[in-house]
Backbone of each chain as nested JSON, in Angstrom:
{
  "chains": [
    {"id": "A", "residues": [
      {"number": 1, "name": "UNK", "atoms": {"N": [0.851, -1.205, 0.0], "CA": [0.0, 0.0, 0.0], "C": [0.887, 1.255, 0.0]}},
      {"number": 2, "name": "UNK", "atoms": {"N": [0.776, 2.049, -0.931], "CA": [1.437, 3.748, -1.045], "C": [1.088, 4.107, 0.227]}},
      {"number": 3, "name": "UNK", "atoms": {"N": [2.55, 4.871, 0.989], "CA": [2.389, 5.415, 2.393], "C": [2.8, 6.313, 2.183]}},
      {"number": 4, "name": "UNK", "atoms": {"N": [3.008, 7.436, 2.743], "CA": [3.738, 8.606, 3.116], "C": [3.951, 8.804, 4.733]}},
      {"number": 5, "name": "UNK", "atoms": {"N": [5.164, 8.65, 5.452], "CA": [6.014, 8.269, 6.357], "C": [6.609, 9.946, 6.837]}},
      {"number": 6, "name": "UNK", "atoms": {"N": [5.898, 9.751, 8.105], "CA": [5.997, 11.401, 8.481], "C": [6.951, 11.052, 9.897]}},
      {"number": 7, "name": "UNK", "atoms": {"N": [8.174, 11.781, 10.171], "CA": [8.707, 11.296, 11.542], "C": [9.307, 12.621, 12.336]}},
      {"number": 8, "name": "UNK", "atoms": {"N": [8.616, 12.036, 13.616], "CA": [8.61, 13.419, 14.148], "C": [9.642, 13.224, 15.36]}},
      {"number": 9, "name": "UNK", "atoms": {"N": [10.378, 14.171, 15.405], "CA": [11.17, 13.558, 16.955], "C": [11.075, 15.322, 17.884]}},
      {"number": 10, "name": "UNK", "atoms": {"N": [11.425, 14.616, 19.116], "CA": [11.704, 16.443, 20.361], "C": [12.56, 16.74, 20.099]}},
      {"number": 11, "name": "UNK", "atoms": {"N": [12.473, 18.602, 19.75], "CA": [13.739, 19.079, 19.563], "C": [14.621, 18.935, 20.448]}},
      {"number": 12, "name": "UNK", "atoms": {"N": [16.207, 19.142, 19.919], "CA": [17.111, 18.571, 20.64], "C": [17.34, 19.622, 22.007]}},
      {"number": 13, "name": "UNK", "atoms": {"N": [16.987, 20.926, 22.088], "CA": [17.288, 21.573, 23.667], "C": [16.085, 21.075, 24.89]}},
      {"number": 14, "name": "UNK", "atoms": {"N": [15.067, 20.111, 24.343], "CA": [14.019, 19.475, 24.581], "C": [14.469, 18.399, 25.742]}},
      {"number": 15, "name": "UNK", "atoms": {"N": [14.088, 18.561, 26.915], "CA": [14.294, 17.308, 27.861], "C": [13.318, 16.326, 27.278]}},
      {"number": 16, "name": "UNK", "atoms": {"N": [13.753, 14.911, 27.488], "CA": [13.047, 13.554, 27.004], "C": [13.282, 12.639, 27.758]}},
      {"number": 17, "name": "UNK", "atoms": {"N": [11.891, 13.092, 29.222], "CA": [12.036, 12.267, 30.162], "C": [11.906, 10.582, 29.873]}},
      {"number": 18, "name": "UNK", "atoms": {"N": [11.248, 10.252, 29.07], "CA": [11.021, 8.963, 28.71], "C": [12.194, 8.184, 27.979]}},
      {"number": 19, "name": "UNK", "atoms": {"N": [12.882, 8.97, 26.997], "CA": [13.915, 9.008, 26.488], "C": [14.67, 8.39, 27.292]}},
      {"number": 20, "name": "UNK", "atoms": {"N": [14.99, 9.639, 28.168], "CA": [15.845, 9.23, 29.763], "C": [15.872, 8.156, 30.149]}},
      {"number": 21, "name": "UNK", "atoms": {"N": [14.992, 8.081, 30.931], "CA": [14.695, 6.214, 31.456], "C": [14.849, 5.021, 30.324]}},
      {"number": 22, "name": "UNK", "atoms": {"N": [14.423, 5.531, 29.718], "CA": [15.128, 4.141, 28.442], "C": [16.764, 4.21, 28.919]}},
      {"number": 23, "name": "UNK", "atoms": {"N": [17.411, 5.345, 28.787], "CA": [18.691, 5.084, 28.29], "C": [19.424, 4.668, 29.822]}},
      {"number": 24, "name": "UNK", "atoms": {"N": [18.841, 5.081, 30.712], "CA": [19.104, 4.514, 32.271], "C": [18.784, 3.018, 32.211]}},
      {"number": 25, "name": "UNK", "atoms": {"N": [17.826, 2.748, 31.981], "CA": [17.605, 1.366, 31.56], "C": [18.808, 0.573, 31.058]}},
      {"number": 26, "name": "UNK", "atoms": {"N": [18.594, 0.801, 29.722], "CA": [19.733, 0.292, 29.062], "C": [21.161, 0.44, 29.518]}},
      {"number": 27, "name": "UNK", "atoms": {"N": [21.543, 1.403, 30.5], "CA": [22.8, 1.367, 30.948], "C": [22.853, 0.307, 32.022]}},
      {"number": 28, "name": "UNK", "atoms": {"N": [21.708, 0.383, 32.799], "CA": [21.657, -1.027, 33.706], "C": [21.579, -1.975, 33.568]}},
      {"number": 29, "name": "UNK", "atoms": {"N": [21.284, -2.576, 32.061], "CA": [21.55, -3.677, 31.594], "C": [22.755, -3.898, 30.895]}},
      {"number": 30, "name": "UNK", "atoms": {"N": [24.0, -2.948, 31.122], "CA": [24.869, -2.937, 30.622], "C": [25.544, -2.548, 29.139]}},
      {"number": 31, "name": "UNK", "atoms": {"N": [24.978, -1.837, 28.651], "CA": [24.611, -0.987, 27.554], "C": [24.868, 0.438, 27.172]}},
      {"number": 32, "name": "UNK", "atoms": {"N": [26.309, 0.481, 27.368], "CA": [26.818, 1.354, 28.739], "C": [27.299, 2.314, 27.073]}},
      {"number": 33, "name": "UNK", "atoms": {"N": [27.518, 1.654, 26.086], "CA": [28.036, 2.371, 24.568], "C": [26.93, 4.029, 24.059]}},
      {"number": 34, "name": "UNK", "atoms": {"N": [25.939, 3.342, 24.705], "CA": [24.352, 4.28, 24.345], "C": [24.355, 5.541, 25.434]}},
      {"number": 35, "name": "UNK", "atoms": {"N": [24.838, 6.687, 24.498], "CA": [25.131, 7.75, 25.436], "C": [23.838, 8.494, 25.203]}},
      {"number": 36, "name": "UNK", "atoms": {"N": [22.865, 8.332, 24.859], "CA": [21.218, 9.101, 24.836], "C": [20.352, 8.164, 23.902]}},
      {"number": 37, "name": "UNK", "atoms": {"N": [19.168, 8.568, 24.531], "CA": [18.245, 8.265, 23.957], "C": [17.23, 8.718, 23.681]}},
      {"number": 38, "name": "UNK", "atoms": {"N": [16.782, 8.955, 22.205], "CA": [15.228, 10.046, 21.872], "C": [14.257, 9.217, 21.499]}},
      {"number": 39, "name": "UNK", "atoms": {"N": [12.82, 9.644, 22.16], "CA": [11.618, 8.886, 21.359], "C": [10.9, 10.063, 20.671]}},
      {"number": 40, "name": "UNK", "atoms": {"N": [10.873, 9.878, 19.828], "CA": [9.768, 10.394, 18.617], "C": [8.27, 9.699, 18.359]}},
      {"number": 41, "name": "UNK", "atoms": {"N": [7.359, 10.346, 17.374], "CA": [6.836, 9.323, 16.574], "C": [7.096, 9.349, 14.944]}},
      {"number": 42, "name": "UNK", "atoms": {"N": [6.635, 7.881, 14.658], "CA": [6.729, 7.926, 13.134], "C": [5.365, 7.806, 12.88]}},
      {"number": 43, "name": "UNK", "atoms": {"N": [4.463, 8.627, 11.541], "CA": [3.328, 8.605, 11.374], "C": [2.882, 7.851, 10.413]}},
      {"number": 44, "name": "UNK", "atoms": {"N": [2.486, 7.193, 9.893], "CA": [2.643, 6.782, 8.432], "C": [0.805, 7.264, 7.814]}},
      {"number": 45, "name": "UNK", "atoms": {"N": [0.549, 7.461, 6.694], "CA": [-0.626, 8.126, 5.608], "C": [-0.496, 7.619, 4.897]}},
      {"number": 46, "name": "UNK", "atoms": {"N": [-1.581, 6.415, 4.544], "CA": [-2.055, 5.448, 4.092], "C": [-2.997, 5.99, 2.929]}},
      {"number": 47, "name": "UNK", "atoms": {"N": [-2.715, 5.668, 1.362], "CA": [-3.43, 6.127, 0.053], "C": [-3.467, 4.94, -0.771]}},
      {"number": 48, "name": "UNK", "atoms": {"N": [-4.944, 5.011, -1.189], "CA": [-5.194, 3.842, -2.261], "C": [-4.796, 4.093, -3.379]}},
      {"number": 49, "name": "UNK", "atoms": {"N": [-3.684, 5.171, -3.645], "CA": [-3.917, 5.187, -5.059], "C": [-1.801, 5.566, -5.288]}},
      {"number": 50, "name": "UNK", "atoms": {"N": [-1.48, 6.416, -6.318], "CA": [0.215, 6.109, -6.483], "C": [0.332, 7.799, -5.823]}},
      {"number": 51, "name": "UNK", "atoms": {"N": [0.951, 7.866, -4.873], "CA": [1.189, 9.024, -4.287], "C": [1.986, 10.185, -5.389]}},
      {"number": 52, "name": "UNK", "atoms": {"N": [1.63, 11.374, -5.562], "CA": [1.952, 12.354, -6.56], "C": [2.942, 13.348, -5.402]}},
      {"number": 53, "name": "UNK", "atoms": {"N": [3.305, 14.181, -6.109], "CA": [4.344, 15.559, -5.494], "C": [3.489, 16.153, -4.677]}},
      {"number": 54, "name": "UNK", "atoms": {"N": [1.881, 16.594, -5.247], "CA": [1.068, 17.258, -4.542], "C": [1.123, 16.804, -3.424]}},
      {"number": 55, "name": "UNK", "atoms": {"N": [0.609, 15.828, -3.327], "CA": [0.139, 14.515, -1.711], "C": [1.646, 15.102, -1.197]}},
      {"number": 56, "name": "UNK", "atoms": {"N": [2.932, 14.951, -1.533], "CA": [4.171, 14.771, -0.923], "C": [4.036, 16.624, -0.008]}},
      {"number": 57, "name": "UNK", "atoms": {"N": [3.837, 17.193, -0.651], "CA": [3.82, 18.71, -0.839], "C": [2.753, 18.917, 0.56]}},
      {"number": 58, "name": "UNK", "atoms": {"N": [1.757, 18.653, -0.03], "CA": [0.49, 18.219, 1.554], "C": [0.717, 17.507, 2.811]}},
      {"number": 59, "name": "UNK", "atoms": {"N": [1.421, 16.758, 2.678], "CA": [1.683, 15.783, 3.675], "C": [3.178, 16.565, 4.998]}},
      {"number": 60, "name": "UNK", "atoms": {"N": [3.428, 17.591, 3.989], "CA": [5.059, 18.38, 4.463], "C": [3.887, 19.17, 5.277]}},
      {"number": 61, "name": "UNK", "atoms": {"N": [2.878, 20.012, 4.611], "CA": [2.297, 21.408, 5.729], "C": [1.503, 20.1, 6.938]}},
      {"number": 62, "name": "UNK", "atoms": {"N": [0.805, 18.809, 6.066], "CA": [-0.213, 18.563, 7.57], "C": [1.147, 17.8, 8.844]}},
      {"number": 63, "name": "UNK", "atoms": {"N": [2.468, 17.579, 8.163], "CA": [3.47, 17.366, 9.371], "C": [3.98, 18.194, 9.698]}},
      {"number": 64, "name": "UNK", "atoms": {"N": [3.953, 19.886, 9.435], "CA": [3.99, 21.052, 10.357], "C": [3.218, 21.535, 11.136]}},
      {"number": 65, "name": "UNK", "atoms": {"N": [2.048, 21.531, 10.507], "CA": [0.555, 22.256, 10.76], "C": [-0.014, 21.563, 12.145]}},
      {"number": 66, "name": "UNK", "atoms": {"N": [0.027, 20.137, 11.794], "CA": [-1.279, 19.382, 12.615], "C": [-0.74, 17.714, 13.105]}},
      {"number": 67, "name": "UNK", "atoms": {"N": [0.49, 17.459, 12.772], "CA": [1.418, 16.165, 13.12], "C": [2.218, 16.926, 14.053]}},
      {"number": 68, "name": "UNK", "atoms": {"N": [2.504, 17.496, 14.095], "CA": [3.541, 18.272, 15.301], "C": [3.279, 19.191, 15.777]}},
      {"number": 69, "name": "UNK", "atoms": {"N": [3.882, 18.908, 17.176], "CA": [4.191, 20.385, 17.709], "C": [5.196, 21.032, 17.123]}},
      {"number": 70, "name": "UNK", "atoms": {"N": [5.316, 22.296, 16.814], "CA": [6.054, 23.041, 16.213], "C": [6.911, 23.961, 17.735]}},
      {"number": 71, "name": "UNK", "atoms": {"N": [6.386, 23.936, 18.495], "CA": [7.143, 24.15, 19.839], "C": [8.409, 23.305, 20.47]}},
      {"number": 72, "name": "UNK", "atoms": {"N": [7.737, 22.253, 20.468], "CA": [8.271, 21.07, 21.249], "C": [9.181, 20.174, 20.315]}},
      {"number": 73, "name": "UNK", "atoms": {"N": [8.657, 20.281, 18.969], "CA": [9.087, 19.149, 17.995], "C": [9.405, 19.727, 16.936]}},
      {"number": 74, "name": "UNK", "atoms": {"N": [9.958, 18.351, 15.986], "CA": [10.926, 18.85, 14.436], "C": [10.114, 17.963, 13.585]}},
      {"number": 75, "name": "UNK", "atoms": {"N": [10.058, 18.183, 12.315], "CA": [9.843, 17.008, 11.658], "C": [10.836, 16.203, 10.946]}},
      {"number": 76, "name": "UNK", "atoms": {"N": [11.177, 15.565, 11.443], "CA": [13.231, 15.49, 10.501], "C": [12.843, 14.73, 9.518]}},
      {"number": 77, "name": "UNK", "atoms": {"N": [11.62, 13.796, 9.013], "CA": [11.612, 13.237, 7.626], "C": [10.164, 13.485, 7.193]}},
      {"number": 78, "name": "UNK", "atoms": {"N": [10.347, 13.214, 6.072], "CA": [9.036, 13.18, 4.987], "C": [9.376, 11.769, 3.891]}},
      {"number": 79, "name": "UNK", "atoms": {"N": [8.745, 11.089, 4.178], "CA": [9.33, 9.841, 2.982], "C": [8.127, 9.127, 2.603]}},
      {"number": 80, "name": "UNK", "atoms": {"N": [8.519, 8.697, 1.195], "CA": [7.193, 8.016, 0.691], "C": [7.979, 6.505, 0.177]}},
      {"number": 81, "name": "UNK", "atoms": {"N": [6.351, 5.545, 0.533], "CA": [6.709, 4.451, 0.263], "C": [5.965, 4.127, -0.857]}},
      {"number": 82, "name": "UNK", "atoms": {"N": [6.073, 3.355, -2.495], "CA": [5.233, 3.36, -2.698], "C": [4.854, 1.758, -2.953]}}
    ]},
    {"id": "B", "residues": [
      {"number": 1, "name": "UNK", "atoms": {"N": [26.135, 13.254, 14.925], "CA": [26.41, 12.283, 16.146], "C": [25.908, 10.812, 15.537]}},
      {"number": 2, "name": "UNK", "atoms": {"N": [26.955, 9.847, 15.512], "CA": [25.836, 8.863, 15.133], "C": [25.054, 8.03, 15.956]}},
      {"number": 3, "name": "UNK", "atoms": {"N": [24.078, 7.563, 15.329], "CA": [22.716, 7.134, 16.378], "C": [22.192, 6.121, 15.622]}},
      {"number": 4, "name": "UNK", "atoms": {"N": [21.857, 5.131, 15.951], "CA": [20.525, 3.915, 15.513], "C": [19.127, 4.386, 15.572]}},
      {"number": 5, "name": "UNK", "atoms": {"N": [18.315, 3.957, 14.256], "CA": [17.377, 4.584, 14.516], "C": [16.138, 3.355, 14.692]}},
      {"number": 6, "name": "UNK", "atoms": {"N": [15.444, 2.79, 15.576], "CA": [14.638, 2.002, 15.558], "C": [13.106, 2.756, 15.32]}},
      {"number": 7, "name": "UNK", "atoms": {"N": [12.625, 1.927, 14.665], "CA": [10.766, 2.249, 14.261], "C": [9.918, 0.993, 14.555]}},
      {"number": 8, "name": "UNK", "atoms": {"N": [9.306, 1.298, 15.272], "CA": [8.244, 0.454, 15.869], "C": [6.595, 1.02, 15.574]}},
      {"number": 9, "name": "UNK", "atoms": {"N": [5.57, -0.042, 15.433], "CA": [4.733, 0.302, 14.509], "C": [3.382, -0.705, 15.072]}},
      {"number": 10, "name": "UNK", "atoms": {"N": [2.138, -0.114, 15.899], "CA": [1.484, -1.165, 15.811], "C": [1.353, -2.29, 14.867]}},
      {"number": 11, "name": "UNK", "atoms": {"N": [1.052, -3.519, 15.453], "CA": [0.287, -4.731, 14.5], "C": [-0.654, -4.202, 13.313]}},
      {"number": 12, "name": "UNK", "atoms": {"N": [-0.769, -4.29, 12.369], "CA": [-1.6, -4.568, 11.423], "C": [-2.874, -4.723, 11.633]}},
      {"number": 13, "name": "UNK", "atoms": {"N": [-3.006, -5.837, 12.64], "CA": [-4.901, -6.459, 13.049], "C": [-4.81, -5.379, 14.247]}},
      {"number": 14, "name": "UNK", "atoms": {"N": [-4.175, -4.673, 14.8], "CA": [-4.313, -3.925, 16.388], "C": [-5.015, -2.826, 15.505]}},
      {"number": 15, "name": "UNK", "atoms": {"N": [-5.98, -2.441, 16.452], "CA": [-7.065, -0.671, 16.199], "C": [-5.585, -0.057, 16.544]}},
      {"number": 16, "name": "UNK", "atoms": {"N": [-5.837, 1.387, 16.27], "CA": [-4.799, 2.442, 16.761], "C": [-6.13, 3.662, 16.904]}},
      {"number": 17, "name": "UNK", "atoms": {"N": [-6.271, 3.797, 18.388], "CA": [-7.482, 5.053, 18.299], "C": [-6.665, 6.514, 17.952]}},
      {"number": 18, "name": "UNK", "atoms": {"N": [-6.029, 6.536, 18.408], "CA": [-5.052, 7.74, 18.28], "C": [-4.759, 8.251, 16.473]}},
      {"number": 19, "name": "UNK", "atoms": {"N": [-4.69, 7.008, 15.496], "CA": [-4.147, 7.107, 14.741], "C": [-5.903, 7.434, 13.861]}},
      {"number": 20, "name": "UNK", "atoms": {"N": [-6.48, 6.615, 14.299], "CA": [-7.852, 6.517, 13.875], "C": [-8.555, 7.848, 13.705]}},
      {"number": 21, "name": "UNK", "atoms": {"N": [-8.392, 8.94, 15.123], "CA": [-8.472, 9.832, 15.359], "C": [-7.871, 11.149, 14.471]}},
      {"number": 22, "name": "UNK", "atoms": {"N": [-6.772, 10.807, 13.958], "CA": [-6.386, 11.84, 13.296], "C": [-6.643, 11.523, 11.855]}},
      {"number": 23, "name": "UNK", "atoms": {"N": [-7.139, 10.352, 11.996], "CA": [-7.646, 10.242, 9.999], "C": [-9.017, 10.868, 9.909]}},
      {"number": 24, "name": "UNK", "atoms": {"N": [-9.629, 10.503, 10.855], "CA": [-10.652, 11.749, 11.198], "C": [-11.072, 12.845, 10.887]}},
      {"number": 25, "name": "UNK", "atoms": {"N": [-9.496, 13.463, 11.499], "CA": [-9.915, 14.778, 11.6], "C": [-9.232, 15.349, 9.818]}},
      {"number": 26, "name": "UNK", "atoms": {"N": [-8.415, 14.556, 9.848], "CA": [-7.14, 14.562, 8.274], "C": [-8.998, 15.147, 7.532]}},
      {"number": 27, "name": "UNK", "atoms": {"N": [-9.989, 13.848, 7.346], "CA": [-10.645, 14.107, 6.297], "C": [-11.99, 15.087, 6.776]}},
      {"number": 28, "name": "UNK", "atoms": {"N": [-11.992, 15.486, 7.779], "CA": [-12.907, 16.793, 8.22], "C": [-12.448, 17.636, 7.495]}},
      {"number": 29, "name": "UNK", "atoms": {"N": [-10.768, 18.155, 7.43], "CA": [-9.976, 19.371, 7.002], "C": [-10.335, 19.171, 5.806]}},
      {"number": 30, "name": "UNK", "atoms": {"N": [-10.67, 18.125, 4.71], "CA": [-10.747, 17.935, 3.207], "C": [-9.624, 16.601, 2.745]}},
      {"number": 31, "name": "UNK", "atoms": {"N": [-8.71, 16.336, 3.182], "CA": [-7.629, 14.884, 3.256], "C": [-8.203, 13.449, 2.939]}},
      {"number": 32, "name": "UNK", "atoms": {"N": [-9.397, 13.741, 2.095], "CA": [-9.755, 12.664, 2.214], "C": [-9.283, 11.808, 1.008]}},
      {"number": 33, "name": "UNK", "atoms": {"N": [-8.846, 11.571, 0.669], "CA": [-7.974, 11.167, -0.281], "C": [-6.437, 9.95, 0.699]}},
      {"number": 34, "name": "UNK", "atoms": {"N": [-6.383, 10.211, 2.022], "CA": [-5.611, 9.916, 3.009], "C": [-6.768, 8.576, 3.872]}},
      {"number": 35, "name": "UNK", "atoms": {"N": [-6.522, 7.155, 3.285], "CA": [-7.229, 6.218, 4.012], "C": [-7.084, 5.779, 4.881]}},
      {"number": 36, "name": "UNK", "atoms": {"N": [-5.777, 6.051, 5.671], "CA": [-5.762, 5.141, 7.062], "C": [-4.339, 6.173, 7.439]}},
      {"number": 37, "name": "UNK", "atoms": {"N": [-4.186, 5.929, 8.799], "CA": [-3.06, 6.645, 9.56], "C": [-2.843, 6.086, 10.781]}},
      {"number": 38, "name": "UNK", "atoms": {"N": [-1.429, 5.525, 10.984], "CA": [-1.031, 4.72, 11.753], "C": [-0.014, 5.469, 12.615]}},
      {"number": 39, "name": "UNK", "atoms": {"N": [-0.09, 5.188, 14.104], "CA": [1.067, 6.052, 14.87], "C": [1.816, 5.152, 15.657]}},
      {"number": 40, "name": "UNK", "atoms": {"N": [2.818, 4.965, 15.562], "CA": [4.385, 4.397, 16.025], "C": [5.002, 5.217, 16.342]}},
      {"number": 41, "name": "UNK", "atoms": {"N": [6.5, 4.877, 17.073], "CA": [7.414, 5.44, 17.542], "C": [8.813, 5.123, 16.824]}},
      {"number": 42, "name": "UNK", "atoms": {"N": [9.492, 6.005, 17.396], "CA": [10.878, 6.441, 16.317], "C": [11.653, 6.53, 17.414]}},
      {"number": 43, "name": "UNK", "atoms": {"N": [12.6, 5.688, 17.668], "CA": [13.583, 5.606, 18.815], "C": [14.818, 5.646, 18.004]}},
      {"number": 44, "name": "UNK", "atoms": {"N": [15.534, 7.028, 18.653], "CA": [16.763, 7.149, 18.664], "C": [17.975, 6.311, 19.435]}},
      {"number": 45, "name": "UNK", "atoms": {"N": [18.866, 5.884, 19.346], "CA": [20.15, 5.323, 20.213], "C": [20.857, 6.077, 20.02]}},
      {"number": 46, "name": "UNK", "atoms": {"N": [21.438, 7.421, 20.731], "CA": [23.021, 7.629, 20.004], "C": [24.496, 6.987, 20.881]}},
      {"number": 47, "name": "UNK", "atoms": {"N": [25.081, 7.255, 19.993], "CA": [26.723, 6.844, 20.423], "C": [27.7, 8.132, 19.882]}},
      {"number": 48, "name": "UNK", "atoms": {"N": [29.017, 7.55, 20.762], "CA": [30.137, 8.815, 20.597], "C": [30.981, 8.006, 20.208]}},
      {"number": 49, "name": "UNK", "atoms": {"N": [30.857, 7.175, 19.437], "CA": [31.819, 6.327, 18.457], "C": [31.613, 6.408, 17.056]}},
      {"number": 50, "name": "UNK", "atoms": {"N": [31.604, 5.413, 16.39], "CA": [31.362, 5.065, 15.083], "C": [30.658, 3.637, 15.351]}},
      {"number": 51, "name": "UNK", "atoms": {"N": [29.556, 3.335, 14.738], "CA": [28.573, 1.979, 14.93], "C": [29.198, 0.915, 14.516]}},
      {"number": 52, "name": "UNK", "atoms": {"N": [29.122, -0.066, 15.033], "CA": [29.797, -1.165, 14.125], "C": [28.951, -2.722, 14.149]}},
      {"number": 53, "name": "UNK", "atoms": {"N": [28.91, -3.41, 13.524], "CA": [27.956, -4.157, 12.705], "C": [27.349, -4.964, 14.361]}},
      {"number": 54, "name": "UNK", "atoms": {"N": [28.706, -5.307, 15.316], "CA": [27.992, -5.576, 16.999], "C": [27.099, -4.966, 17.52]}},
      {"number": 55, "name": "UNK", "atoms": {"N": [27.177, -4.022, 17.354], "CA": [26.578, -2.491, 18.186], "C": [24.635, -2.564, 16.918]}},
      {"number": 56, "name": "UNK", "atoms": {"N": [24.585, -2.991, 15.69], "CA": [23.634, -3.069, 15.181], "C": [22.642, -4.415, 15.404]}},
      {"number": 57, "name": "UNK", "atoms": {"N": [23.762, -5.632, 15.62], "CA": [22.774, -6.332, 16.385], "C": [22.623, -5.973, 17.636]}},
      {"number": 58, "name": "UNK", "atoms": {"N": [22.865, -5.527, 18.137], "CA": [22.538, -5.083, 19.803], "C": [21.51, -4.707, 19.334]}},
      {"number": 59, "name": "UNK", "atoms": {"N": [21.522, -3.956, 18.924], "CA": [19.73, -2.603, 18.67], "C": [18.356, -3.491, 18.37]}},
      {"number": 60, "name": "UNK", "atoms": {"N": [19.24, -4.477, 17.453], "CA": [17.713, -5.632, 16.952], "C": [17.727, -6.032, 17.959]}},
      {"number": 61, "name": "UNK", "atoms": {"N": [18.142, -6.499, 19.173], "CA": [17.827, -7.449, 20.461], "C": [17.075, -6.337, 20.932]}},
      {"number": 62, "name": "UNK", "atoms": {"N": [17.801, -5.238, 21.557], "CA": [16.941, -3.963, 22.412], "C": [15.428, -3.799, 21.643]}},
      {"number": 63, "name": "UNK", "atoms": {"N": [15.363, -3.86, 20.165], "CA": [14.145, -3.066, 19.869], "C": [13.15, -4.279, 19.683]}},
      {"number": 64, "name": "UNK", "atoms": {"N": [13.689, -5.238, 19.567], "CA": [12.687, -6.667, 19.692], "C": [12.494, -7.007, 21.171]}},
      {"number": 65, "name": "UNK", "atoms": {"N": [13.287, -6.849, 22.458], "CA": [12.996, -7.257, 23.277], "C": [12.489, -5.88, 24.706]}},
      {"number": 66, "name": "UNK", "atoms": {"N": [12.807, -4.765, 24.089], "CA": [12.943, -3.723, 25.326], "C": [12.122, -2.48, 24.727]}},
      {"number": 67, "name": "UNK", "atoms": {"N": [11.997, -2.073, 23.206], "CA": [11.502, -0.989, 22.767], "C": [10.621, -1.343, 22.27]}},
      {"number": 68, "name": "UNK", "atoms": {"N": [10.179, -2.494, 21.966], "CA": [8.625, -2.888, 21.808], "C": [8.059, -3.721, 22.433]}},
      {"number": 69, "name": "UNK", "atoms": {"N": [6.604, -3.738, 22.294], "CA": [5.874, -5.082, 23.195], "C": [5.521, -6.264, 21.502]}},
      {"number": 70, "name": "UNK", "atoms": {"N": [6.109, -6.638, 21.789], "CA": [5.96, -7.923, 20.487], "C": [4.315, -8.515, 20.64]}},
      {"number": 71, "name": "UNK", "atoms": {"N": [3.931, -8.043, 21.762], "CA": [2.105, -8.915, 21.558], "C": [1.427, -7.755, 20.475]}},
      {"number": 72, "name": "UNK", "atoms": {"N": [1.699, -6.446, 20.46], "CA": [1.134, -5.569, 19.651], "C": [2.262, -4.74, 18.777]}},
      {"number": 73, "name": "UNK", "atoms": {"N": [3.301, -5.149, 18.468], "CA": [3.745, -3.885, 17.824], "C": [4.59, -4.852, 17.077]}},
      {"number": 74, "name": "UNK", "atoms": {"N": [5.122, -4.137, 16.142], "CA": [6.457, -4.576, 15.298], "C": [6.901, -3.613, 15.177]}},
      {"number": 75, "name": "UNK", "atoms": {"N": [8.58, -4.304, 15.168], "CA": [9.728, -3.422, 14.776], "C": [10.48, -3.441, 13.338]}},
      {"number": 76, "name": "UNK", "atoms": {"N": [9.995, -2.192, 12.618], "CA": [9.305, -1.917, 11.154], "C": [10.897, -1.95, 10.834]}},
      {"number": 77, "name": "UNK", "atoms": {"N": [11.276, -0.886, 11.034], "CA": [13.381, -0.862, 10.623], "C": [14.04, -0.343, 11.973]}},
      {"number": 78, "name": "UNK", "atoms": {"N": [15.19, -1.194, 11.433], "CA": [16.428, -0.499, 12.323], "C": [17.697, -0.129, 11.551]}},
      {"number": 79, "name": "UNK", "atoms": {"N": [17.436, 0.992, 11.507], "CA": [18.653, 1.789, 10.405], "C": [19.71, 2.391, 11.309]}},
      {"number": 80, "name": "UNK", "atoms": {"N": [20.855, 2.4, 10.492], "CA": [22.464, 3.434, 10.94], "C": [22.331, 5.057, 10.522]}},
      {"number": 81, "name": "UNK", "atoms": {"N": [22.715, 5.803, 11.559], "CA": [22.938, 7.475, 10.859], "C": [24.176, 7.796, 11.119]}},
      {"number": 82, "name": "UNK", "atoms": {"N": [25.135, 7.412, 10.646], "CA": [26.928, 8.018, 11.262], "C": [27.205, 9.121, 10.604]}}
    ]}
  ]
}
């Protein structure tokens, strides 16, 4: 199925308490190489049909507009699968 | 900095209300052209090295056994950013 793959992560001056504890985690399991850890989401937009520039073009404002916080967050990709 | 990037992704047969929710609203705005929308997470690892092919299976163990719940989710990719 044609996707368009929106991924959003916290900007980096952004504390990521959850983040955090993962990477505390993982150091207590000895995992000691992993000097941070970020959680994001990845969105994916699901189309029945062959994704065009437009859709690509649309999919960039609704992962500024209305997929992210634009405060808190980045959108670091836009990718299409088709 | 380089970092591992794991993506994790509800099941296929799992509802996603969250995701459900914003296809919703996607085709209130006019998006309707956008059939389904799925929300996962995007986990960063970084390191202050250079990755090396050990350090990438590590990540498949962590993101199969620690960054996802395998009863509902899959772990979609695990990519290198050096």
């Amino acid at each position: 199925m044609p996707k368009i793959i929106v991924e959003v992560m916290p900007k980096v001056d952004l504390l990521d308490p959850a983040g955090k504890s993962v990477n505390n985690a993982l150091h207590r399991t000895g995992h000691k190489d992993i000097t941070g850890v970020r959680i994001g989401k990845r969105i994916e937009l699901h189309f029945e049909r062959t994704i065009t520039d437009a859709d690509i073009a649309e999919a960039h404002k609704i992962a500024e507009n209305f997929l992210s916080n634009q405060v808190i967050e980045d959108v670091v990709a836009v990718t299409v699968e088709n």
